[in-house]
C-alpha positions, 0 to 999 in steps of 0.5 A, a space after each residue: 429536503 429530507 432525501 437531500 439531507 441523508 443523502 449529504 449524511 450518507 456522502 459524508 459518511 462514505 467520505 469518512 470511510 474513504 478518508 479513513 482507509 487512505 490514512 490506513 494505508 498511507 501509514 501502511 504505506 510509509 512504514 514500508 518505505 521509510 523502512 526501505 529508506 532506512 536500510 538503504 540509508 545503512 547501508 550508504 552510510 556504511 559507505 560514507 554517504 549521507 542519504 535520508 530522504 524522509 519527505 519522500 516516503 512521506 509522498 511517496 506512500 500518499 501517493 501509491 494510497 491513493 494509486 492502491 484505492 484506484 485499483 480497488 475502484 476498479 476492482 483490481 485482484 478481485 479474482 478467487 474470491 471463492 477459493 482459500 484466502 491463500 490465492 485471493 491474497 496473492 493474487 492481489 498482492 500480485 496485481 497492486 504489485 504490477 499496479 504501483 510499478 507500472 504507476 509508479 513508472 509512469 508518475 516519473 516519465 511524467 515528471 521527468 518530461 515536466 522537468 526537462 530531464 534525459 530519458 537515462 535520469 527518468 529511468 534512473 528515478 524508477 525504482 533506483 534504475 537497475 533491473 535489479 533494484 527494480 526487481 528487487 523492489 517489487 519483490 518487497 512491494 509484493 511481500 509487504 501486500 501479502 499481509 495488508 491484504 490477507 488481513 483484508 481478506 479476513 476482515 471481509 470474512 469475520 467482519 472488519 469489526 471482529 477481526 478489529 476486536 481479535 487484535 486489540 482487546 485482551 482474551 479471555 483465560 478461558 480462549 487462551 488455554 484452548 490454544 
């Protein structure tokens, strides 16, 4: 009876840690998107077009959360652990990267089939449709993992605790005039 219950407790620790990490990377996430949303959003109604589709960030960052904690199931990027933080970093930039494109594609051919549209609409629903604004997606989709995934990178070297402490509480006179 004993075992059975630390094992709930352990169950629901990792569930709290689990939950804990989508969340962080959902907001994560949603700040990205819904900065892309706002610029394009600028930018059409520059033109005279209305376009603010909030909800969609909303999903769309629960969504790719829950595509970038897959991958880190699967050890996605776990590459180069051993070199300088600069190469694991990139690197699994890179691979969630390549991960939430082609994920991202395949959830719109998907739903695409589902709603009886053409393939040119399926196609135009993945990342705006243009080769450019695909690239030019990605290439964002990387930039905004390369921090997210450096401060995990140092996080699993300092601790994550540490690394926590470093960013919000105050330092110390005596730390601060060494820099």
């Amino acid at each position: 009876m004993n075992s059975e219950g630390s094992g709930t407790a352990r169950l629901r620790q990792r569930l709290a840690v689990e939950l804990r990490e989508f969340l962080v990377i959902a907001v994560y996430l949603y700040i990205y998107f819904g900065a892309l949303i706002y610029f394009k959003a600028a930018i059409l109604s520059a033109h005279g077009v209305d376009y603010a589709p909030w909800g969609i960030a909303f999903v769309k960052a629960l969504i790719c959360a829950k595509f970038v904690l897959i991958g880190r199931m699967f050890h996605l990027g776990d590459r180069y652990k051993d070199l300088p933080l600069i190469w694991p970093t990139l690197y699994q930039s890179f691979a969630f990267m390549v991960l939430l494109v082609v994920l991202n594609a395949l959830e719109e051919v998907v739903a695409g089939f589902i709603h009886h549209r053409s393939p040119a609409d399926i196609i135009a629903g993945i990342n705006g449709g243009t080769l450019d604004q695909i690239i030019a997606t990605s290439v964002l989709g990387m930039l905004i993992f390369v921090p997210f995934f450096a401060f995990r990178s140092l996080g699993e070297l300092l601790g994550e605790r540490n690394l926590v402490r470093v960013f919000i509480e105050r330092r110390h006179k005596a730390m601060a005039q060494q820099y």
